[in-house]
Backbone as a ProteinNet text record, in pm:
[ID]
protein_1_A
[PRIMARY]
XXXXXXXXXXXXXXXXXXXXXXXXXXXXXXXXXXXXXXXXXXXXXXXXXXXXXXXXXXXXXXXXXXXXXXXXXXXXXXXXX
[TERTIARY]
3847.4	3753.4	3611	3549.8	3388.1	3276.1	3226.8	3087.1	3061.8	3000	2914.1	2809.5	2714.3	2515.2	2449.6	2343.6	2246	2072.2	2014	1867.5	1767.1	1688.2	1562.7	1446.2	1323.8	1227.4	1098.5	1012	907.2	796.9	781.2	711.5	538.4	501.5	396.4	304.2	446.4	390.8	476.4	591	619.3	518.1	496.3	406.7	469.6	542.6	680	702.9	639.5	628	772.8	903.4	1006.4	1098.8	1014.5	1059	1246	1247.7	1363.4	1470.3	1455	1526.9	1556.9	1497.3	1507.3	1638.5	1597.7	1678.3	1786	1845.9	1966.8	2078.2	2145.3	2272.3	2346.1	2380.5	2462.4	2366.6	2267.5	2200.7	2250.5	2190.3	2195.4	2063.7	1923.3	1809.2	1715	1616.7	1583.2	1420.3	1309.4	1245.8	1253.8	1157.1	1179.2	1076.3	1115.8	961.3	949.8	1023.7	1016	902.7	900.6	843.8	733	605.1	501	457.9	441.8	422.3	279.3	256	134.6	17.9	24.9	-93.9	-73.9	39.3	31.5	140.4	220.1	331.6	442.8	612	697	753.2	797.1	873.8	1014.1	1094.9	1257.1	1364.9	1410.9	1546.9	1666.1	1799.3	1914.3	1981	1991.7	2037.2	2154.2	2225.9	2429.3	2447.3	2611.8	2715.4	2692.7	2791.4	2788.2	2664.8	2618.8	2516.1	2580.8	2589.7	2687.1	2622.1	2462.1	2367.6	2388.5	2381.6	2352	2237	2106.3	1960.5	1879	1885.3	1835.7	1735.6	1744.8	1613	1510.5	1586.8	1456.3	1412.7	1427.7	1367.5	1259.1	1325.8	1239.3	1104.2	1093	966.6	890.8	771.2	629.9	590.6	622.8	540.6	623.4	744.8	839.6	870.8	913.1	918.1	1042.3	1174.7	1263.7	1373.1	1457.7	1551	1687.3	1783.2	1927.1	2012.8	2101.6	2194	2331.2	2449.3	2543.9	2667.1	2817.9	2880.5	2991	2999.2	3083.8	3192.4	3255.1	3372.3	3289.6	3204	3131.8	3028.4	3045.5	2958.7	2857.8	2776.9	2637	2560.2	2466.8	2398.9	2313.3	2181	2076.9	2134.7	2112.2	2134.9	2118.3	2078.5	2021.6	2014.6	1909.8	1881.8	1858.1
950.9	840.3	896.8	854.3	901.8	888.8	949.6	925.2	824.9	735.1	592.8	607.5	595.1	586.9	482	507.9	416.3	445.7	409.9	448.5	343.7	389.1	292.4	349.5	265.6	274.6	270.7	321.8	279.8	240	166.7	57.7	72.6	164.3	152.9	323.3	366.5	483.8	515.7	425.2	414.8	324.8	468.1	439.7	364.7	363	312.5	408.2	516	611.8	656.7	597.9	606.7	745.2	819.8	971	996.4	851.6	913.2	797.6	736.3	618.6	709.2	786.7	900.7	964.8	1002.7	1144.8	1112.2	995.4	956.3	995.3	1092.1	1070.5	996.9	899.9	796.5	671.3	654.4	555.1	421.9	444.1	314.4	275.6	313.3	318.8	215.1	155	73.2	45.8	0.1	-65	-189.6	-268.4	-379	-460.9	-544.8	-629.2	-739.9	-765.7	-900.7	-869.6	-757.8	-727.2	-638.6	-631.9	-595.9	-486.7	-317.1	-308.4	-349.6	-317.6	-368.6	-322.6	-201.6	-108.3	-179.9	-296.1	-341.1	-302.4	-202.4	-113.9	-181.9	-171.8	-227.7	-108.1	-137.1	-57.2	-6.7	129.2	146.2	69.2	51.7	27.1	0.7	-10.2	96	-113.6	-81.6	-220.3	-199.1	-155	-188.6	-16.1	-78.8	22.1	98.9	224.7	347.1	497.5	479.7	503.1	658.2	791.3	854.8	947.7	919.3	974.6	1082.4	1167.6	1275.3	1334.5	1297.5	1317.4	1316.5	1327.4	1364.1	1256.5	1150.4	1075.8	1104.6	1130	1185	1309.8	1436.2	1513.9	1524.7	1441.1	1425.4	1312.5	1234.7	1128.5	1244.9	1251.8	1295.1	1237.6	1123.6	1084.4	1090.7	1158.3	1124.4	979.1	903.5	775.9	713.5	802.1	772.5	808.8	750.4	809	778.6	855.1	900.8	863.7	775.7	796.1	781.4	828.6	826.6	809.7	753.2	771.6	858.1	917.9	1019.8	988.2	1097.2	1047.7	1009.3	1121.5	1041.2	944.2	892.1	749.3	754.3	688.6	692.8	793.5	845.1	985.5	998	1049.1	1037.8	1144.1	1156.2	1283	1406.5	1530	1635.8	1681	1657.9	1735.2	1882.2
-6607.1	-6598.9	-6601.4	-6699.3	-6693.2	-6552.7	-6578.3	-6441.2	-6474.7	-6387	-6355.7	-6321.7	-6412.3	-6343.3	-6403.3	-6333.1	-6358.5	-6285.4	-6364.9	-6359.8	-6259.8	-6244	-6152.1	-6233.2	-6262.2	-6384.4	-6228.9	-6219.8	-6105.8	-6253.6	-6249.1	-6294.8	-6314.2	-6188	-6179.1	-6278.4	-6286.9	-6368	-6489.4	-6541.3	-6695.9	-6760.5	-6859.7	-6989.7	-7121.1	-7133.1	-7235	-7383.8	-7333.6	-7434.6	-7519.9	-7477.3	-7575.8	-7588.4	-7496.9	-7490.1	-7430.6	-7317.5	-7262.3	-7331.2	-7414.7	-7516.9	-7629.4	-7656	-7763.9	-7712	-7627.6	-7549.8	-7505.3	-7397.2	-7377.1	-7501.2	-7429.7	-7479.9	-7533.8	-7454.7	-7437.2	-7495.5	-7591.1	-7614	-7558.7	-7416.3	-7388.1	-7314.7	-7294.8	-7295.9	-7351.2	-7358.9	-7462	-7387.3	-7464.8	-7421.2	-7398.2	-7251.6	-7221	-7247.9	-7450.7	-7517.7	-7460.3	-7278.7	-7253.6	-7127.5	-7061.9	-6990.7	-6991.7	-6879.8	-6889.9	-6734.7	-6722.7	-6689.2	-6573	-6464.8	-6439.4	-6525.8	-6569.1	-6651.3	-6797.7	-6851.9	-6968.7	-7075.1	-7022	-7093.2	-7080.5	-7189.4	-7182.7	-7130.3	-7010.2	-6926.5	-7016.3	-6986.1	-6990.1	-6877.3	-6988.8	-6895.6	-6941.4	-6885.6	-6878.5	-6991.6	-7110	-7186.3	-7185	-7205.8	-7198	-7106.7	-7047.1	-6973.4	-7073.1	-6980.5	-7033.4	-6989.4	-6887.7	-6839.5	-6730.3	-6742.6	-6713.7	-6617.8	-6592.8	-6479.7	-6495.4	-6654.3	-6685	-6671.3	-6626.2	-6606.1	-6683.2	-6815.2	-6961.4	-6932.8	-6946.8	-6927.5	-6802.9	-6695.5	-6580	-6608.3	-6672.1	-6735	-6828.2	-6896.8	-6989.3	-7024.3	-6885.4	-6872.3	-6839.9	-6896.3	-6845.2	-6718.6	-6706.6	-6618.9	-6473.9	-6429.9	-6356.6	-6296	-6387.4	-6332	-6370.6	-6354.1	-6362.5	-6251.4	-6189.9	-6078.8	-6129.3	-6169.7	-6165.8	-6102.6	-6078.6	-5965.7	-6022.2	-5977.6	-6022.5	-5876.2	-5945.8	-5881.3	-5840.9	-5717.5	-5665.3	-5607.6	-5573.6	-5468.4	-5316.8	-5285	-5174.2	-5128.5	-5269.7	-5283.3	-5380.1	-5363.5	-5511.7	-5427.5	-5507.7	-5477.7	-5602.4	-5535.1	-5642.5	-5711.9	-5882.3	-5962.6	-5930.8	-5932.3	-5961.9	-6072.7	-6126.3	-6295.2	-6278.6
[MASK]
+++++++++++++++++++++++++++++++++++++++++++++++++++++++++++++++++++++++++++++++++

């Protein structure tokens, strides 16, 4: 059975620069054209399952504004990239 993750976007410091929509593995990443950061940016965020909290997207934001989490046997637990 595959890993289970899923991402948290902090809002206040995604630029929507596309870097970690690129990079996902698992393309399941996307920008959000419905939404508006406060600074004016379309935030990331996690558009269909399949999401395997491999880290590749929190690495790779410049701006660190992405958090990892996945599921374990001892429960959800932030990533470690």
């Amino acid at each position: 059975m595959p890993l289970k993750g899923w991402i948290e976007v902090n809002e206040l410091y995604c630029k929507g620069c596309d870097v970690c929509v690129h990079n996902c593995p698992q393309n399941v990443l996307a920008l959000n054209m419905e939404a508006l950061t406060p600074k004016g940016y379309h935030p990331a965020y996690l558009k269909l399952e399949g999401c395997t909290g491999c880290g590749v997207c929190a690495i790779v934001c410049p701006e660190a504004a992405i958090t990892v989490y996945r599921e374990s046997k001892a429960g959800v637990v932030p990533a470690k990239a």
